[in-house]
C-alpha positions as CSV (number, residue, x, y, z in Angstrom):
1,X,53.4,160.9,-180.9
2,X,51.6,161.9,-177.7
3,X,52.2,158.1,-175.3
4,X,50.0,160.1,-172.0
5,X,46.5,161.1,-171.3
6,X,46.5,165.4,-171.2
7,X,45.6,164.8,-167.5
8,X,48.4,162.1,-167.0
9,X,49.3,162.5,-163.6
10,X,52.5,160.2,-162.4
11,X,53.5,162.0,-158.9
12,X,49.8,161.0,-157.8
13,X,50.3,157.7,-159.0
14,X,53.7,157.5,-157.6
15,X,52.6,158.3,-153.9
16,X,49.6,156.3,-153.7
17,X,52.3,153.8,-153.9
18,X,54.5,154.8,-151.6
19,X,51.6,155.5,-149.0
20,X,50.2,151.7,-149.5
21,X,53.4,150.4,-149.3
22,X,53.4,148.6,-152.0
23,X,56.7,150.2,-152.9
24,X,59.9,150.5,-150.8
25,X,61.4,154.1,-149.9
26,X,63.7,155.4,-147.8
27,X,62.4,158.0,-145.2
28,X,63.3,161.0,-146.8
29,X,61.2,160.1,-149.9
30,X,58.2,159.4,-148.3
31,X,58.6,162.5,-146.8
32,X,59.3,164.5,-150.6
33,X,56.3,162.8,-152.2
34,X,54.2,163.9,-149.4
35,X,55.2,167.1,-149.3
36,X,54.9,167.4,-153.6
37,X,50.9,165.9,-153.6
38,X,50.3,168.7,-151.4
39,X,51.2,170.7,-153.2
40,X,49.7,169.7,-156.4
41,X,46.6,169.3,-154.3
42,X,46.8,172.9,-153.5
43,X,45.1,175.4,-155.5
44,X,45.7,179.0,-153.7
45,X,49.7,178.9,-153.4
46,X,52.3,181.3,-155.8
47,X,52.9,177.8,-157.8
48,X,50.2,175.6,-159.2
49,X,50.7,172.3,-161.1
50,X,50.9,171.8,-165.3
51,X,49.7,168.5,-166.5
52,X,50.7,170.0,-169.6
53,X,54.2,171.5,-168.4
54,X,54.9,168.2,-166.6
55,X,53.8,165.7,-169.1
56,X,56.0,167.6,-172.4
57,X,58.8,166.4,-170.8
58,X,58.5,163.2,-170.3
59,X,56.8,163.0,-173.6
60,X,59.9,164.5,-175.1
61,X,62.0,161.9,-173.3
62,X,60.4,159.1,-174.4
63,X,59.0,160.3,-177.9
64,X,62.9,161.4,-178.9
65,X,66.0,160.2,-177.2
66,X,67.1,157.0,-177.5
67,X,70.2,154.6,-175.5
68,X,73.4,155.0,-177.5
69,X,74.8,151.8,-176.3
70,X,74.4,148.1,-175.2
71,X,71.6,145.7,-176.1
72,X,69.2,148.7,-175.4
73,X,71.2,150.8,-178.0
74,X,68.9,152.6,-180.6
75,X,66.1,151.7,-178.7
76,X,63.8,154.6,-177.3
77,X,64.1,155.6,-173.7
78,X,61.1,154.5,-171.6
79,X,60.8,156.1,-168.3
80,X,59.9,154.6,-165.3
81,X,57.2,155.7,-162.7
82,X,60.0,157.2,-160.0
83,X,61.8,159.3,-162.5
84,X,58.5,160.3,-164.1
85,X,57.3,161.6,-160.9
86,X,60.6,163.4,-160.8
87,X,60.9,165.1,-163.8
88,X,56.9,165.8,-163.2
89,X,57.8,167.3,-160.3
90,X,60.6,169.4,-161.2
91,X,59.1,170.8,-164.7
92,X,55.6,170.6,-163.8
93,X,55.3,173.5,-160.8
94,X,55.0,176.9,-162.7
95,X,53.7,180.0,-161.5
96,X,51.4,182.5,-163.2
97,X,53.7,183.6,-165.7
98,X,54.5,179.9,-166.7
99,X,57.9,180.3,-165.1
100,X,59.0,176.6,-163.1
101,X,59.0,176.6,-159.2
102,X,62.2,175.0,-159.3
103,X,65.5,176.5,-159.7
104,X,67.5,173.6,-158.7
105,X,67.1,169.6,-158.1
106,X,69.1,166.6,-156.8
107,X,69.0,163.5,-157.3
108,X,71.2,160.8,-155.0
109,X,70.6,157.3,-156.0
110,X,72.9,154.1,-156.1
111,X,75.1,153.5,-158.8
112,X,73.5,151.6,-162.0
113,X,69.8,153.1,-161.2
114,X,70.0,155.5,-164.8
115,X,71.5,158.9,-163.3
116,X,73.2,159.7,-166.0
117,X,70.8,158.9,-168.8
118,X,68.3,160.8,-167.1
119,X,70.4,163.8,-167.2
120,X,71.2,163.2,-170.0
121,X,67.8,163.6,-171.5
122,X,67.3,166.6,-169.4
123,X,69.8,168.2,-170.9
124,X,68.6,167.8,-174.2
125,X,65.1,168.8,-173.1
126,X,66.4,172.0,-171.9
127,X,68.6,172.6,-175.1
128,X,65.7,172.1,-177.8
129,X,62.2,171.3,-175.8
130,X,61.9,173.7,-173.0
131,X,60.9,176.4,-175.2
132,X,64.1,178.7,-173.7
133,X,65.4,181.7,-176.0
134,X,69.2,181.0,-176.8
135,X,69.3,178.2,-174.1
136,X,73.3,177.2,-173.0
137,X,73.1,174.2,-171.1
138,X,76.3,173.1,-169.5
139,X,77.1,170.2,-168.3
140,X,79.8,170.5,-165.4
141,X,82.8,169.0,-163.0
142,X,85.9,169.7,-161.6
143,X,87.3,167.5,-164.3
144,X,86.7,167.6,-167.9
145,X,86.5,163.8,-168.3
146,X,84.0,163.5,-165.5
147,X,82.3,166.9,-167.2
148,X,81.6,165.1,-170.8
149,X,79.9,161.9,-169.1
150,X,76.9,163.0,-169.6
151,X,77.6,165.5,-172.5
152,X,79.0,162.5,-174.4
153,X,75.9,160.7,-173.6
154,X,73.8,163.2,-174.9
155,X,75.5,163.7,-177.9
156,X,75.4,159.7,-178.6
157,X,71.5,160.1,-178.0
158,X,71.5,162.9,-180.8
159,X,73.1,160.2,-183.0
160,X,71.0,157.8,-182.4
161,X,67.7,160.1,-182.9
162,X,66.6,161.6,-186.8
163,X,64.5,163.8,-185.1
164,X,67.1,165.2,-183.1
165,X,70.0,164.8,-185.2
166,X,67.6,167.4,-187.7
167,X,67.7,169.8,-184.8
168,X,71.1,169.8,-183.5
169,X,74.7,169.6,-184.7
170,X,77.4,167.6,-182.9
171,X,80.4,169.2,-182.7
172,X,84.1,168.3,-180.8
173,X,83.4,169.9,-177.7
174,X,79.7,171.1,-178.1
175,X,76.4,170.6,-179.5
176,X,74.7,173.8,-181.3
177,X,70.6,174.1,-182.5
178,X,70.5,177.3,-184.7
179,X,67.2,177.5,-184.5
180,X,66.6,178.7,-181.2
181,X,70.6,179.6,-180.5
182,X,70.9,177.1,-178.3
183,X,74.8,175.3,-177.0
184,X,75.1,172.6,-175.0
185,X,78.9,171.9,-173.5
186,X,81.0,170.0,-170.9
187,X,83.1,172.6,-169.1
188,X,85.6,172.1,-166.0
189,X,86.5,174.0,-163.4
190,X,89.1,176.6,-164.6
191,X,86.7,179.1,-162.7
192,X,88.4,182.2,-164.7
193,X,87.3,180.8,-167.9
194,X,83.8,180.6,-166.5
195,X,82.6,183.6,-165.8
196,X,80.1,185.5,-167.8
197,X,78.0,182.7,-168.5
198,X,74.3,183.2,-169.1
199,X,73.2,180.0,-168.0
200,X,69.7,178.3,-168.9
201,X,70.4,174.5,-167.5
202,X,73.3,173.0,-165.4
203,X,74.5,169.5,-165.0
204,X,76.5,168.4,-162.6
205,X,77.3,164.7,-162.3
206,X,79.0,162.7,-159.5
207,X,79.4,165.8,-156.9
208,X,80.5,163.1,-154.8
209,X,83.9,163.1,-156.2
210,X,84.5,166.9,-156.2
211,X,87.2,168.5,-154.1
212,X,87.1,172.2,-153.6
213,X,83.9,172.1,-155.8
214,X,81.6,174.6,-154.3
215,X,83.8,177.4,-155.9
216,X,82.5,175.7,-159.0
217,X,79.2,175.4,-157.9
218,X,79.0,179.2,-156.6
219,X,80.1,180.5,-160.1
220,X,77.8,178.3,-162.2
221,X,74.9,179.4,-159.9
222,X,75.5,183.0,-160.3
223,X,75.7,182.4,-163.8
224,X,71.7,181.6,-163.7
225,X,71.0,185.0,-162.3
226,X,69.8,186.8,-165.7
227,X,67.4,183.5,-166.6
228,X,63.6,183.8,-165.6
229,X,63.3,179.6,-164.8
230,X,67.0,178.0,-165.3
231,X,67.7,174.5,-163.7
232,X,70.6,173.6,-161.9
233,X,70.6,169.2,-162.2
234,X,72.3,167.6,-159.8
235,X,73.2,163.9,-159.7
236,X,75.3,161.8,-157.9
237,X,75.4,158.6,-155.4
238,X,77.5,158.8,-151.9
239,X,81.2,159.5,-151.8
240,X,83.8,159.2,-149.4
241,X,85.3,162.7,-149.8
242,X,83.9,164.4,-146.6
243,X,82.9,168.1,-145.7
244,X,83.2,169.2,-149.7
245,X,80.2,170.1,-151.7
246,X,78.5,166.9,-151.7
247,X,78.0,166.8,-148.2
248,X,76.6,170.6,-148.3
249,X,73.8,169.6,-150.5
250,X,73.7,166.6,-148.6
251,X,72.8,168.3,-145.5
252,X,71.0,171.2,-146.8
253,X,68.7,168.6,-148.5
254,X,67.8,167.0,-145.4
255,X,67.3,169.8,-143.4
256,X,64.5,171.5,-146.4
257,X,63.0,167.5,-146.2
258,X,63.1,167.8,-142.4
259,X,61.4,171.1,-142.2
260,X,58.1,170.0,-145.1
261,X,56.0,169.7,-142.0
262,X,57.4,171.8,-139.3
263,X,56.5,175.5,-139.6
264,X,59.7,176.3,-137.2
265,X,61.6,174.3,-140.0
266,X,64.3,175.5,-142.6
267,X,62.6,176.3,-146.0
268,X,63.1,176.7,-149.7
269,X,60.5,176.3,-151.8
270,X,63.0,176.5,-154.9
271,X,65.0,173.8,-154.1
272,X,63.9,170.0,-154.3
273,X,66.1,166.6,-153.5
274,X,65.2,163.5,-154.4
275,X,67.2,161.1,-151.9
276,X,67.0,157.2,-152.6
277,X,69.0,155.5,-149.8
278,X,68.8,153.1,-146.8
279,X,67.5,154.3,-144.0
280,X,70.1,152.6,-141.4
281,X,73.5,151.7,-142.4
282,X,72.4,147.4,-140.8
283,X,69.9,147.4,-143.5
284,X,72.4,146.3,-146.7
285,X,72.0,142.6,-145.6
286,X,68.2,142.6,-146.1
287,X,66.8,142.3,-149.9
288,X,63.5,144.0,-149.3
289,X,65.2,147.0,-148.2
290,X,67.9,147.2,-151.3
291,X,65.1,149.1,-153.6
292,X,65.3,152.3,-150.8
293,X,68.8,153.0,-152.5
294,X,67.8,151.6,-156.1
295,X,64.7,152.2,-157.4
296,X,65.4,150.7,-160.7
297,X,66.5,147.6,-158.9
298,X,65.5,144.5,-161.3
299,X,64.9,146.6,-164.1
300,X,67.2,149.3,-165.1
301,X,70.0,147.5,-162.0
302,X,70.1,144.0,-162.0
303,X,69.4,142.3,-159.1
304,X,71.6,139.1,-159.3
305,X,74.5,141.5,-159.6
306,X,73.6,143.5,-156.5
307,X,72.7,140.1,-154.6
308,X,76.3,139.1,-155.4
309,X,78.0,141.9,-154.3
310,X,76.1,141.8,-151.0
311,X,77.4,137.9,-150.7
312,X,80.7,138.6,-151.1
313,X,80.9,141.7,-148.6
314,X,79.2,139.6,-146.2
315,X,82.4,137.1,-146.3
316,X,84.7,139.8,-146.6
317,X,84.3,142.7,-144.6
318,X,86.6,145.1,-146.7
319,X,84.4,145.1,-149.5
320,X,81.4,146.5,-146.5
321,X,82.7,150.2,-147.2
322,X,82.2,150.6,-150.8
323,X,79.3,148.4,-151.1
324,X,77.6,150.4,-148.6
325,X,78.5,153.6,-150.1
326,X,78.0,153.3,-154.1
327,X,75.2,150.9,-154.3
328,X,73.5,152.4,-150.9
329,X,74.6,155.9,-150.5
330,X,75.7,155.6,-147.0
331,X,78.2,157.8,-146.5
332,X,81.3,156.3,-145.1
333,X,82.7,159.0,-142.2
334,X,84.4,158.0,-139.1
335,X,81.5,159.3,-137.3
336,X,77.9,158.6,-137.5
337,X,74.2,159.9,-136.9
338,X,73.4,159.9,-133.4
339,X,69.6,160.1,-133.9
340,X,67.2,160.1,-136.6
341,X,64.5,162.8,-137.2
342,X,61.5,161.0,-136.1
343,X,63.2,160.1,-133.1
344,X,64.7,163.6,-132.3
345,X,61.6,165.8,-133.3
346,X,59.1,166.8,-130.5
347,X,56.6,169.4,-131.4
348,X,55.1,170.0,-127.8
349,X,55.3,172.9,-126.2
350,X,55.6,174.4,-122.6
351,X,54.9,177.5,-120.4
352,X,57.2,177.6,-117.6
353,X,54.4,179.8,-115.4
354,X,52.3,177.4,-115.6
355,X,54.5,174.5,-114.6
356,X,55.8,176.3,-112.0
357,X,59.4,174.8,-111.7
358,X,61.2,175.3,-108.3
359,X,65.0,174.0,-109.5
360,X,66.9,173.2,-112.4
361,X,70.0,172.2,-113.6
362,X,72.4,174.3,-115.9
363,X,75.1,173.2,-119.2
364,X,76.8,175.2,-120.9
365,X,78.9,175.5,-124.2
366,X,81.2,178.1,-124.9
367,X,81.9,178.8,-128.4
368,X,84.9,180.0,-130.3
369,X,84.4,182.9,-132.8
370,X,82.9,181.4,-135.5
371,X,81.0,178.3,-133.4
372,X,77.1,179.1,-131.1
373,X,77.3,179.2,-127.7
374,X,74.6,177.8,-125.7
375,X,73.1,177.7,-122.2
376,X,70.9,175.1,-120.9
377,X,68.6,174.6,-118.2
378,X,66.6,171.5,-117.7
379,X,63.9,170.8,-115.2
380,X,61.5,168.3,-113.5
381,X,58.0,169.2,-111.9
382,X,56.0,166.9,-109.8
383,X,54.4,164.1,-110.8
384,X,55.6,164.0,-114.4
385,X,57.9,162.2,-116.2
386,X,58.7,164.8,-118.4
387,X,62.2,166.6,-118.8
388,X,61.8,170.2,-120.0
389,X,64.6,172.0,-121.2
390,X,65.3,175.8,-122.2
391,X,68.2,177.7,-123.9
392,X,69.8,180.0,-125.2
393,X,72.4,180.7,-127.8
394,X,74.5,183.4,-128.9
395,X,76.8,184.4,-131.7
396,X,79.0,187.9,-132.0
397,X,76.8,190.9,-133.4
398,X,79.2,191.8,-136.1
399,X,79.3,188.2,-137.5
400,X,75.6,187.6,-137.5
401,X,75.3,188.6,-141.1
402,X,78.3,186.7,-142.5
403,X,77.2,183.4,-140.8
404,X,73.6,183.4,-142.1
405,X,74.8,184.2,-145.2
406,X,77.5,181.0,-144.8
407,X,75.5,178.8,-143.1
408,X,72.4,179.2,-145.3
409,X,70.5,179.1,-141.4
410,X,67.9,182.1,-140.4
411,X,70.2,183.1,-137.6
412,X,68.3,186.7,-137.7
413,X,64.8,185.5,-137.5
414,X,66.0,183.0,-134.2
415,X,67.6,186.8,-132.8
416,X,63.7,188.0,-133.4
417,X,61.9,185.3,-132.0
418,X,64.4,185.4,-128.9
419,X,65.5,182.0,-129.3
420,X,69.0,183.5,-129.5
421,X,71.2,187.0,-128.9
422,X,74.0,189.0,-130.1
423,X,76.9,189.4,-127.7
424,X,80.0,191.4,-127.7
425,X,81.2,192.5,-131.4
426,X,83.8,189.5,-133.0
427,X,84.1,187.4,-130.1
428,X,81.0,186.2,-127.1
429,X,81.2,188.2,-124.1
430,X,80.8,185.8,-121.4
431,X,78.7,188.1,-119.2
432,X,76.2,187.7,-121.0
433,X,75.9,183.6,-120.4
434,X,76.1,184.4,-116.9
435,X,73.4,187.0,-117.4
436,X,70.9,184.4,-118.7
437,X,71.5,182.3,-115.6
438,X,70.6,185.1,-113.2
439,X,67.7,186.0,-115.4
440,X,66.0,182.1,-115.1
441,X,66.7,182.4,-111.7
442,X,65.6,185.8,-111.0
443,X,63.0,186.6,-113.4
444,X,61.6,182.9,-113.6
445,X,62.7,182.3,-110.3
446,X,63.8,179.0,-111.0
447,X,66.6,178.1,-108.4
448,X,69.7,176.6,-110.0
449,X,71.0,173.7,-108.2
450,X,73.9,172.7,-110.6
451,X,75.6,173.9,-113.5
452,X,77.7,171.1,-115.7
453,X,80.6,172.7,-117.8
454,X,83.4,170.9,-120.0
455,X,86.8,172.3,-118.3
456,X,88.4,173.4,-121.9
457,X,88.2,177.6,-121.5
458,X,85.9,177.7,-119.1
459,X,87.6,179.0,-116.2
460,X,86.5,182.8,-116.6
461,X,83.1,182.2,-116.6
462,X,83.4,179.4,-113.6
463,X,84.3,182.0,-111.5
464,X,82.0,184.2,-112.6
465,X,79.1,181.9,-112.3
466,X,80.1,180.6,-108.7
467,X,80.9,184.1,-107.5
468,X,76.8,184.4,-108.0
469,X,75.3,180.7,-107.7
470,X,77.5,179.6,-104.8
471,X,81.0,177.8,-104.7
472,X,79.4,174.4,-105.1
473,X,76.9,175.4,-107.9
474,X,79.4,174.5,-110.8
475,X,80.3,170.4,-111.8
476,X,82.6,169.9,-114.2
477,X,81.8,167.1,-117.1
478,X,84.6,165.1,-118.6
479,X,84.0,164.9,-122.8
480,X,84.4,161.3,-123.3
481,X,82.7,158.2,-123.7
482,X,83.6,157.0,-120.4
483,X,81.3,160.5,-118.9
484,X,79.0,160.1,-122.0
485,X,77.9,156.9,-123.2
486,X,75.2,156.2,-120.7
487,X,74.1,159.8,-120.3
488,X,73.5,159.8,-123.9
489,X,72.1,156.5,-124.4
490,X,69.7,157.5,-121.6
491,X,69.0,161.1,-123.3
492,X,68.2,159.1,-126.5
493,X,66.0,156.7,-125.1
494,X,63.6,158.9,-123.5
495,X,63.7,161.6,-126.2
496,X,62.3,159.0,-128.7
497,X,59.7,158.7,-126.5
498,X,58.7,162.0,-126.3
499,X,59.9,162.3,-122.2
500,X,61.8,165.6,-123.6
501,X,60.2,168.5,-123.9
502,X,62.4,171.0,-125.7
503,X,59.6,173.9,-126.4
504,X,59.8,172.9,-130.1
505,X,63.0,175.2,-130.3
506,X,64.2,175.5,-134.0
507,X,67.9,175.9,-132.8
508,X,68.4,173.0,-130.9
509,X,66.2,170.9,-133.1
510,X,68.9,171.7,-136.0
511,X,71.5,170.4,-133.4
512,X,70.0,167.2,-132.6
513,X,69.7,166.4,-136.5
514,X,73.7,167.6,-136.7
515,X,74.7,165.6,-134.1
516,X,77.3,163.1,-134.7
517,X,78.6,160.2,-132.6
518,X,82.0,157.9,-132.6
519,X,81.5,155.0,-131.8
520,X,84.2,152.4,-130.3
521,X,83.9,148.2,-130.6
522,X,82.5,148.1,-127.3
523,X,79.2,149.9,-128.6
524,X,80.6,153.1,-125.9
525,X,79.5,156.7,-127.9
526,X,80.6,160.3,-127.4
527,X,79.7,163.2,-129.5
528,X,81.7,164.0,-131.8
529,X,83.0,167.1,-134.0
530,X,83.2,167.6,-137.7
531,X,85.0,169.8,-139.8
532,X,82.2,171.1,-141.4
533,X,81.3,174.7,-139.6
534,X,77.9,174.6,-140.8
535,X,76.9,171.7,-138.5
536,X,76.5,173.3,-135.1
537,X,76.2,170.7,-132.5
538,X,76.8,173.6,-129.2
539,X,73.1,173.4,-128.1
540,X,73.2,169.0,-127.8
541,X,77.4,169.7,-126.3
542,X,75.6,172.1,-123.3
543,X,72.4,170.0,-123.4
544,X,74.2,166.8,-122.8
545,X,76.4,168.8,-119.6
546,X,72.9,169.5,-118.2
547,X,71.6,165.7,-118.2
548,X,74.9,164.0,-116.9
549,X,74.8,166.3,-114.3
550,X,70.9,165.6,-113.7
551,X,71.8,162.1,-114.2
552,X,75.0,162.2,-111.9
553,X,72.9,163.9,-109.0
554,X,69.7,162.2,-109.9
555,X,68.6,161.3,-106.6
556,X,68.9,164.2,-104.4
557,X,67.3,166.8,-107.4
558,X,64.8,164.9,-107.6
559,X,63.9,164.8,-103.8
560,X,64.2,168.9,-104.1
561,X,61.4,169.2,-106.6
């Protein structure tokens, strides 16, 4: 039974919405949906929109699988305008050969919103209605129980359907439709057993609760390799297991959303996240904001039970954590956000022989193999308020490769655009930091008054540097919040309004969004380090030398300008 128009069009529908705020997102949403009507507005790209492609889906959905449980069991499944955008999106993008745009989705919501129902059904969808020759679907975890969540599901769906149940055959641990050779199984992460699989669809559920997963991830993906449009489904809500695979997509996720609308951003077209949370860990305690994190809040979520969890964490502060976590994917770390996107991004632009700078002030950040290092210079002119700042990073030339390939960052393009260099072979030679110093003074014959440094390994190049710049030219910052917390307050402040001038530099742009702050109960911050390698944070560390030593010596540099 055909429920839609032929030109049925929910993603339009969807942001008109969101742009008239008469529905609540969080940022990175607004952001998506912007991003996607672009796209289906454009007619001249690789990918162009299927009313068609898009709307079989959700007509399959709601035309054949059914709730296998509760008051709604037996009853069909009726979609509701966000996940209909969503599986619009994701099925709907095809290019000329009819292949989809989209090799792999996420979806992070709060607990209770449908997740697993809706994977459910696009599991079954990709089984029997996506038109895919001997399609295996697999629905995966590290653990077999949390594995056959949704496989279990799906398989109670099939019961629940004649239509289905004609199709496909419910076995113990799989789900077979002869006539198109199609399997659909749960499988867990006893990686030998999995390789070799021609995959058509993956599921994975709950990523949040994976430890060591992206091993399982890696061999799953590569089993996609010999399919011309498979799917790899992601959902999950926030965890507290840090630095594992959830927090890679995580980050990855925000840095494509990040990058819709900057050309120097990180891109992949294949790759879409759908991100329902609060925008600001304060927000929990305000009801018009709850619907960011749960956009089936008072519909598929109830919203007396969500009001009553919120009640009792606000009289008992232990129960804070989890709320904040499951029901508003906030991710509970010991460190926070420093800055938010909006805040930290400044397109504007400079050229230093037209401003004509006469002295700066140098920072520095000296890496270990694996880390950036970075050199900073940041400058005043007269008669503007505006702080300008140049860099440059490095990483070793033999290790280029083997860190874009890690990181999933365009370190090779930045080395072409001369936002960065290769120095030494495994290791930085520190000439070459001290090199870049001469050359801003030389070449751009900017003077350098000051250079701020953090003490740890740094004596080499402290010599080095003073043995050109002058015994005084070097000022050593102290990496705490007692040295940091104004300085950075400060930086914070006039970067969100726009007083920072970075040259629009893709590198340190990437820092500022990895940056990461503790915080003590006196409101003091410092940055702070995480385990995870892939957040680089050495342009902000050598940034943040620069302006405490601007700030420290405020005065007298600015009566030299």
């Amino acid at each position: 039974m055909i429920r839609y128009p032929l030109d049925y069009d929910p993603i339009t529908e969807y942001w008109e919405l969101i742009k008239a705020d008469k529905i609540v997102v969080s940022d990175k949403i607004r952001k998506t949906y912007k991003k996607i009507k672009k796209d289906l507005d454009c007619t001249t790209g690789k990918y162009c929109y299927s009313h068609a492609r898009a709307n079989h889906v959700i007509e399959f959905i709601e035309n054949f699988c059914r709730h296998s449980k509760g008051k709604m069991g037996g009853k069909p499944v009726v979609l509701e305008l966000w996940e209909k955008a969503l599986l619009a999106t994701i099925f709907g993008f095809v290019d000329e050969h009819g292949n989809r745009k989209y090799k792999e989705a996420i979806l992070i919501v709060g607990k209770k919103n449908g997740k697993s129902l809706l994977a459910s059904c696009v599991g079954l969808y990709l089984q029997v209605g996506d038109g895919e020759p001997g399609p295996e679907v697999y629905a995966v975890a590290t653990k077999k129980d949390q594995a056959k969540i949704i496989w279990t599901e799906a398989k109670r769906m099939v019961n629940k359907s004649p239509v289905l149940k004609k199709r496909i055959k419910g076995l113990v641990n799989e789900m077979r439709s002869s006539f198109n050779d199609g399997v659909f199984k749960a499988v867990a992460s006893d990686v030998d057993s999995l390789d070799g699989l021609n995959c058509s669809g993956i599921l994975m559920d709950e990523i949040h609760q994976w430890k060591n997963g992206r091993a399982l991830y890696n061999i799953m993906a590569d089993g996609t390799s010999a399919r011309e449009q498979p799917l790899v489904f992601i959902t999950s809500t926030a965890g507290t297991i840090r630095e594992d695979l959830y927090d890679q997509k995580y980050d990855e996720a925000t840095q494509i959303i990040n990058g819709y609308f900057d050309n120097e951003g990180i891109k992949n077209e294949r790759f879409i996240a759908f991100i329902y949370e609060l925008d600001n860990r304060k927000e929990w305690t305000d009801p018009k904001c709850w619907k960011k994190a749960n956009p089936g809040l008072g519909t598929i979520k109830k919203y007396e039970t969500l009001k009553e969890k919120v009640d009792n964490a606000k009289v008992n502060s232990m129960l804070v954590k989890n709320l904040v976590c499951k029901e508003f994917n906030i991710r509970e770390t010991s460190s926070e956000a420093w800055l938010i996107f909006d805040d930290l991004n400044n397109t504007a632009t400079f050229d230093v022989a037209e401003l004509k700078p006469r002295y700066c002030i140098g920072g520095l950040d000296l890496s270990t193999t694996t880390d950036l290092c970075c050199a900073t210079v940041i400058f005043r002119v007269p008669l503007d308020e505006t702080l300008y700042v140049l860099q440059m990073y490095w990483l070793p030339g033999n290790l280029i490769e083997q860190r874009e390939r890690e990181d999933n960052i365009p370190y090779t393009r930045w080395v072409e655009r001369g936002l960065m260099r290769t120095s030494g072979t495994n290791k930085i030679d520190y000439k070459d930091v001290t090199a870049w110093f001469m050359e801003v003074q030389n070449k751009l014959d900017i003077y350098i008054y000051k250079i701020g440094y953090d003490a740890w390994n740094s004596q080499y190049i402290i010599d080095d540097l003073e043995s050109f710049f002058g015994k005084n030219s070097t000022d050593k910052v102290v990496q705490g919040k007692k040295t940091m917390s104004g300085p950075m307050k400060s930086f914070a402040s006039d970067l969100k309004a726009k007083k920072i001038n970075y040259n629009n530099n893709s590198i340190l742009k990437w820092n500022l969004a990895n940056a990461a702050i503790d915080v003590d109960k006196n409101d003091n911050i410092s940055l702070c380090k995480t385990s995870n390698s892939r957040k680089r944070i050495d342009g902000v560390a050598s940034l943040m030398d620069a302006f405490v030593v601007y700030e420290r010596h405020y005065d007298e540099y600015m009566s030299m300008i």
